[in-house]
C-alpha positions in Angstrom: 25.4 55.8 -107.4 29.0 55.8 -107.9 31.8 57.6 -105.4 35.2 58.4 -105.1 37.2 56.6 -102.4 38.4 59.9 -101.1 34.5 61.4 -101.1 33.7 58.5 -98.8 36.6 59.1 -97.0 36.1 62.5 -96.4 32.5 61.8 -95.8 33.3 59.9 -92.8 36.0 62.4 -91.9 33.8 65.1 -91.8 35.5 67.6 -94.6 33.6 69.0 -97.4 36.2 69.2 -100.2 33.8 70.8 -102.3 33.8 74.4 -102.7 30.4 76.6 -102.7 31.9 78.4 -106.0 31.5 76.2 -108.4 31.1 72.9 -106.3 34.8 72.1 -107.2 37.4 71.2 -104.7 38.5 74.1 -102.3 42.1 75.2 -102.9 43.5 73.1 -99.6 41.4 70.0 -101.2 43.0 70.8 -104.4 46.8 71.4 -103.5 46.2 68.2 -101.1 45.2 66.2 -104.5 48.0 67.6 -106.4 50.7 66.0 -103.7 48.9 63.0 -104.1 49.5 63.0 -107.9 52.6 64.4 -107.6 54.1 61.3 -105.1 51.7 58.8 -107.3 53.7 60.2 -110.5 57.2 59.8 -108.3 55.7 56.1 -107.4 54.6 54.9 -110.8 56.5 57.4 -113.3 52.8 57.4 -115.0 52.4 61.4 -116.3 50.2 64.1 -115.4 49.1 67.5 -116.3 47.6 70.5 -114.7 45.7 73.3 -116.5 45.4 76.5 -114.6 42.9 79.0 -115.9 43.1 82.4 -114.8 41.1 85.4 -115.4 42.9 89.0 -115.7 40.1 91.4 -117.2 39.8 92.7 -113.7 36.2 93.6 -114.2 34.9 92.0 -110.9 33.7 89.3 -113.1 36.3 86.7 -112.4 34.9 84.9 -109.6 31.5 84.5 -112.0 33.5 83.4 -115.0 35.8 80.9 -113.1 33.0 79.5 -111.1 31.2 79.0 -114.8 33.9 77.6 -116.5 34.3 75.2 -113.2 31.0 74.0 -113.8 31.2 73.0 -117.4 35.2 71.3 -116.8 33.3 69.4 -113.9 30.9 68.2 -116.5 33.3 67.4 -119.2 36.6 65.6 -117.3 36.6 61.8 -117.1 36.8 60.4 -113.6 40.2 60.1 -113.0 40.6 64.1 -113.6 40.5 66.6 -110.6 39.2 69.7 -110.8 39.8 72.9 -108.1 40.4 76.2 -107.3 44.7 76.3 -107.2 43.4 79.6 -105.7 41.1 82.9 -105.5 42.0 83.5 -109.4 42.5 80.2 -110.4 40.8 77.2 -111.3 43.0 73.8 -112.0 42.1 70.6 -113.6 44.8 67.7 -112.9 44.7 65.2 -116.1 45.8 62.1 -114.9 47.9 60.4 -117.5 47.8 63.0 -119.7 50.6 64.6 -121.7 51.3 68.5 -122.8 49.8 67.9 -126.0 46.5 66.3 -124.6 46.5 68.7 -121.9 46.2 71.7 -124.7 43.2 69.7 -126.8 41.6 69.7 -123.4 41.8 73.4 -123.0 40.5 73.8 -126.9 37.7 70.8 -126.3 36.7 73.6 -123.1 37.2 76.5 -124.9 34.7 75.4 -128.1 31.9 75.1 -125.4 31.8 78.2 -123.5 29.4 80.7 -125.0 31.6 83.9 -125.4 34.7 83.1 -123.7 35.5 86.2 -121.8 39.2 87.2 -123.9 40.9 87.9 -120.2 40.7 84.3 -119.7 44.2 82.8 -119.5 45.5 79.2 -119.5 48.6 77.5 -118.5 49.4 73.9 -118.7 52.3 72.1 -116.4 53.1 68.5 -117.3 54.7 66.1 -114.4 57.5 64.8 -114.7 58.0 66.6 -118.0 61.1 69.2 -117.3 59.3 72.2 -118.5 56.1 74.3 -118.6 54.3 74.5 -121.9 52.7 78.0 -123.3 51.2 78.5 -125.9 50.9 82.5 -126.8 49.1 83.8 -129.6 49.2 80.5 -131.4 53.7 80.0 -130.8 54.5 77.4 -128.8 57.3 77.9 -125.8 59.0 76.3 -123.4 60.7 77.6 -120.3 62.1 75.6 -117.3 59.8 75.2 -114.7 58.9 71.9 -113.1 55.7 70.7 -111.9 58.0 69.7 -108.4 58.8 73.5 -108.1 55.2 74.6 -108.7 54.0 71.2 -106.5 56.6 72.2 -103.9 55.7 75.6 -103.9 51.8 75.6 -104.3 52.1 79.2 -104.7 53.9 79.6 -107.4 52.8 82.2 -110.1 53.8 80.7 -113.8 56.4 82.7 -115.6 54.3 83.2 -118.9 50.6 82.3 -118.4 48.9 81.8 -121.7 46.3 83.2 -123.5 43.9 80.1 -124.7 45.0 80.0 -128.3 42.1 80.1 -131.0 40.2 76.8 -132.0 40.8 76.2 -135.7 44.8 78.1 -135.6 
């Protein structure tokens, strides 16, 4: 059987980094792993991006359709991927190495294997140390100037234009 460093560290540490919902990271686990990428990024000036899913249908199903969609990016990321809740309506999956564009065939490689995708689901992707967050609404690609830093720094911050997860096949 095969661990991560930081599961045998926090094994011995006593923390459980996994969250019940989902068995993902908890959101301190998570924003703790994103500073680690973040000053790894600064160190090596090796890339990463984050993909936040959010849910907005406000139909008290969010918390059942984030923990589902946790489950199958758990299943699906390669080992040097992280995936969390960046909070109570968010799940994120850090891409290590990856840019923008890989980052958005990630969400469509996710998006083509959930079984009816509920249509409140919204995505977001920040690239680090890229100067800008990338959206992608309705199929039109935009940019606006937001660094990862700010949203790193932050760890609150709400993105100025979440996304809708464009259509496979568009």
């Amino acid at each position: 059987m095969i661990f991560h460093f930081l599961d045998i560290v926090n094994f011995f540490k006593g923390k459980n980094k996994k969250n019940t919902l989902g068995g993902i990271y908890s959101d301190d686990a998570f924003r703790a792993i994103l500073e680690r990428e973040k000053a790894r990024s600064e160190r090596t000036g090796q890339i990463f991006s984050i993909v936040l899913f959010e849910c907005k249908n406000g139909n008290g199903t969010n918390v059942a359709t984030l923990t589902r969609l946790g489950n199958d990016i758990t299943r699906r990321i390669r080992k040097s991927d992280e995936v969390g809740w960046y909070d109570g309506n968010r799940i994120g999956t850090i891409l290590a190495g990856s840019s923008t564009e890989r980052a958005w065939q990630f969400v469509e490689a996710i998006k083509e294997t959930i079984e009816g995708v509920d249509p409140g689901l919204i995505c977001s992707v920040y690239t680090y140390p890229s100067p800008c967050i990338s959206s992608n609404v309705h199929g039109e690609t935009t940019k606006e100037h937001q660094t990862l830093s700010e949203l790193a720094a932050s760890l609150n911050v709400k993105a100025n234009s979440s996304t809708v997860m464009p259509d496979a096949g568009k």
